[in-house]
MIFIBA-505770 format. One record per residue (C-alpha): residue number from 1; z, y, x. Coordinates in Angstrom, 2 decimals. Each point is the difference from the previous one (the first is absolute). Layout:
(site NUM, (Z, Y, X))
...
//
This chain:
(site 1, (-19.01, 16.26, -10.79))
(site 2, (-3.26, -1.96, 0.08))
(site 3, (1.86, -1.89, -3.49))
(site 4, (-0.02, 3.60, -1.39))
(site 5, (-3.39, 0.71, 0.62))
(site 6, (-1.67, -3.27, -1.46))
(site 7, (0.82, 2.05, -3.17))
(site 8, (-2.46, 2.38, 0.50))
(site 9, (-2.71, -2.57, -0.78))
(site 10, (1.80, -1.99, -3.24))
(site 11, (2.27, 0.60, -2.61))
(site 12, (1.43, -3.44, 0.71))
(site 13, (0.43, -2.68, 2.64))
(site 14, (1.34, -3.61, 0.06))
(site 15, (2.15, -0.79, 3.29))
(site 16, (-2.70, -2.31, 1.06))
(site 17, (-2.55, 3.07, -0.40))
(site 18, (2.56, 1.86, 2.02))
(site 19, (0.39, -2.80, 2.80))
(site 20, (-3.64, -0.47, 0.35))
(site 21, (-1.14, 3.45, 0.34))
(site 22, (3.11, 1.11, 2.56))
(site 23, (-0.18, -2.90, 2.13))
(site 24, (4.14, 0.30, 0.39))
(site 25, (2.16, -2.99, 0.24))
(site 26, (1.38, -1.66, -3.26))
(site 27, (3.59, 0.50, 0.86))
(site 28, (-0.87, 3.39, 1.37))
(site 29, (-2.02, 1.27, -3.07))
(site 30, (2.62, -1.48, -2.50))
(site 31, (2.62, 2.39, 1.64))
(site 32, (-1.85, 2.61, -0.30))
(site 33, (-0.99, -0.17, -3.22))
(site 34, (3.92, -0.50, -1.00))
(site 35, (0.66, 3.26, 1.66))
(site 36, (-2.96, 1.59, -2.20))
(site 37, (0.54, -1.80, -3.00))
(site 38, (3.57, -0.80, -0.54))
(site 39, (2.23, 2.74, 1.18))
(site 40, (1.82, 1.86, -2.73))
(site 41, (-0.99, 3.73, 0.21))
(site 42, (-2.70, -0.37, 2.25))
(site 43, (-2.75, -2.80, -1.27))
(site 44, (-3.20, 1.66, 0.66))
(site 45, (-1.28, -3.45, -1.28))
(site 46, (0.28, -1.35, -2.99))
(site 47, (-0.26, -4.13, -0.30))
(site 48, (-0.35, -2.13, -2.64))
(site 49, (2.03, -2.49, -1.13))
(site 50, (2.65, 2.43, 1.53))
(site 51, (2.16, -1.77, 2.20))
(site 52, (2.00, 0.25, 3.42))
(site 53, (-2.82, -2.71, 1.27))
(site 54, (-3.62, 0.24, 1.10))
(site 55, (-1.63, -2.86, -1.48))
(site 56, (-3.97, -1.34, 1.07))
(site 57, (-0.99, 1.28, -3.66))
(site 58, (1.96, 3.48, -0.60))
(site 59, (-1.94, 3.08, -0.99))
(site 60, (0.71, 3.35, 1.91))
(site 61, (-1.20, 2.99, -1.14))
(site 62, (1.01, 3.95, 0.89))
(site 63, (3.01, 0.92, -2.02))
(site 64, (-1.21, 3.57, -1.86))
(site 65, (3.53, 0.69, -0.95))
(site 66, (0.87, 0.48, 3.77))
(site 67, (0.99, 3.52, 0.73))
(site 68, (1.35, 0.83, 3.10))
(site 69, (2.02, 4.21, 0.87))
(site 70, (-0.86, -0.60, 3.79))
(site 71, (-2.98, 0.60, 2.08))
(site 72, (0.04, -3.19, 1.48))
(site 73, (1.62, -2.99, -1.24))
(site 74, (2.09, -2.37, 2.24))
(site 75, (-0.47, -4.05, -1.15))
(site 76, (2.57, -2.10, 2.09))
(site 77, (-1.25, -3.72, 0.22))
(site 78, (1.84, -2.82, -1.95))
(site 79, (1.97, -2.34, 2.37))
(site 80, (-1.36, -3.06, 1.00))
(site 81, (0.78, -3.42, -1.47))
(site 82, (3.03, -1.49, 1.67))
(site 83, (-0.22, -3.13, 2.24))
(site 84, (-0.80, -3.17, -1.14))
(site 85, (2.19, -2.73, 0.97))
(site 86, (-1.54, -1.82, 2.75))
(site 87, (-1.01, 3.70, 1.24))
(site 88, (3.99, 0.49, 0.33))
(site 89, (0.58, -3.14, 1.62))
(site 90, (-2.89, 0.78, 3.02))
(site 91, (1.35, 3.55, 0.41))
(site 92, (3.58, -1.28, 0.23))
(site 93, (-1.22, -2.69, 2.18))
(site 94, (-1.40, 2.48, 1.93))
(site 95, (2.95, 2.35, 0.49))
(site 96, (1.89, -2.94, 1.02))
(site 97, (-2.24, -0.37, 3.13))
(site 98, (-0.27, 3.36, 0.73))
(site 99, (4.11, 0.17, -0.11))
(site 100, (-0.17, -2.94, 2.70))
(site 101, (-0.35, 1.91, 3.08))
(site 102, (2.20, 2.66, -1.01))
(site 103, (2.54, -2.41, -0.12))
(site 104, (-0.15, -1.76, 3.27))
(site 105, (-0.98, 3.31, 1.77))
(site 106, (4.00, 0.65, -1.35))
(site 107, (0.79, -3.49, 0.78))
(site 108, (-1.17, 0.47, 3.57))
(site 109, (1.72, 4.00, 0.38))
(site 110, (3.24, -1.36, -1.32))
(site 111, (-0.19, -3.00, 2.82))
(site 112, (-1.24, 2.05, 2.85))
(site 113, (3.23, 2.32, -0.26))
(site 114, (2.72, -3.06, -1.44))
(site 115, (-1.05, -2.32, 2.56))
(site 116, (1.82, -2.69, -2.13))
(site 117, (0.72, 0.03, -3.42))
(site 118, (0.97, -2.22, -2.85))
(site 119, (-2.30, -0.57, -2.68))
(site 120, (2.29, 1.54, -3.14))
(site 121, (0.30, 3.50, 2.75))
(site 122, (-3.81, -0.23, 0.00))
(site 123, (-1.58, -0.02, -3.27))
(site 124, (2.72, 2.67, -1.03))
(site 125, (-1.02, 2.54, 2.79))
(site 126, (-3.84, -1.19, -0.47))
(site 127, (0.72, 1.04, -3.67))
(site 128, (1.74, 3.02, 0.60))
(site 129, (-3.02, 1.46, 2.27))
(site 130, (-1.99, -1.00, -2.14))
(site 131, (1.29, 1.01, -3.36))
(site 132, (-1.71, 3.53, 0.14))
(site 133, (-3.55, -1.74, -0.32))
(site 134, (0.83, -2.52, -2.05))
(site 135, (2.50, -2.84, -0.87))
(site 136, (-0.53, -3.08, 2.14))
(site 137, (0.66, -3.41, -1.50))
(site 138, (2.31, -2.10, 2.34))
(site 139, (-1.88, -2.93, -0.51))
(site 140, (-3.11, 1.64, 1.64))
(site 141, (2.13, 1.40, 2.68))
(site 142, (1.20, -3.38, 0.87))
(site 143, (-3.75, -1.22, -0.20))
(site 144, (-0.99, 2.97, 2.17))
(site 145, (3.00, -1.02, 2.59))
(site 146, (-1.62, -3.48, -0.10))
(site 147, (-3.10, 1.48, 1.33))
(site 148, (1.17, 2.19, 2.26))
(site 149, (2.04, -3.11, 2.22))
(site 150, (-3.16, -1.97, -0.19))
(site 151, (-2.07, 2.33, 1.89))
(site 152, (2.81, 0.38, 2.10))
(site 153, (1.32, 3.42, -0.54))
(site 154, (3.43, -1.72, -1.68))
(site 155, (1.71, -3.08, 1.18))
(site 156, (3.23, -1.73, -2.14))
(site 157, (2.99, -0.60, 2.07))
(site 158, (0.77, -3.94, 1.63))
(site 159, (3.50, 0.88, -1.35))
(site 160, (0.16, 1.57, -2.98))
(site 161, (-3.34, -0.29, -2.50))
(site 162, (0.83, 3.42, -1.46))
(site 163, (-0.45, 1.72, 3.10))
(site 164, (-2.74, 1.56, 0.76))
(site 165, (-1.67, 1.44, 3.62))
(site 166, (-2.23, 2.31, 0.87))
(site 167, (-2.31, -1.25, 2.34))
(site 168, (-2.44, 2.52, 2.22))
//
């Protein structure tokens, strides 16, 4: 809205004129703008060169052609750039430890009610309560069951290494 009114002063604005006098984010302001600017049927802007980008040295102006049968117009915002790549790797990386309880809170409610069970047994029932939230991977089961029998909730049977008991 306060884009809109800036018009009400000039005829035309760069984006820097724009970004100085609203004070709004880059990333913010260049959405914005695409939602003003660039959508078919409802650019209340007009930009020069006319692109789907906002560049540092674009041109906006008030489109005159822009006629409108309703009252009140509705302008839905552009969606926002997607992830960059290291941005995907943190949030992943983040998921991943946020999974890690989940898991050996299963781990540990699978145990308590087994007593004993062998490993395969395990990571199939961890996966199986699990599944509804989200797919484990087996290797980060295994890694969780690691955990879990050195802090001494898990211990590996003297006879059989595949074996696994709960300890309370």
């Amino acid at each position: 809205m306060c884009v809109i009114m800036l018009f009400n002063y000039a005829d035309q604005l760069t984006y820097k004129e724009i970004e100085q006098a609203t004070g709004i984010l880059a990333v913010d302001l260049k959405r914005c703008l695409q939602s003003l600017a660039c959508v078919k049927g409802k650019n209340i802007l007009r930009k020069e060169p006319m692109s789907k980008d906002i560049g540092e040295n674009d041109v906006i102006m008030l489109n005159d052609k822009f006629a409108s049968k309703l009252y009140k117009v509705k302008i839905g915002t552009v969606v926002a750039q997607k992830e960059s790549e290291p941005e995907k790797q943190e949030t992943r990386q983040r998921v991943e430890e946020d999974r890690k309880p989940q898991i050996e809170a299963a781990v540990v409610r699978i145990m308590k009610s087994r007593k004993v069970l062998d490993h395969n047994n395990l990571i199939t029932d961890v996966t199986k309560q699990l599944q509804s939230r989200f797919l484990p991977n087996p290797v980060e089961i295994k890694k969780r069951i690691e955990s879990l029998i050195e802090r001494e909730f898990l211990e590996r049977d003297n006879a059989d290494r595949k074996l696994y008991r709960y300890l309370a």
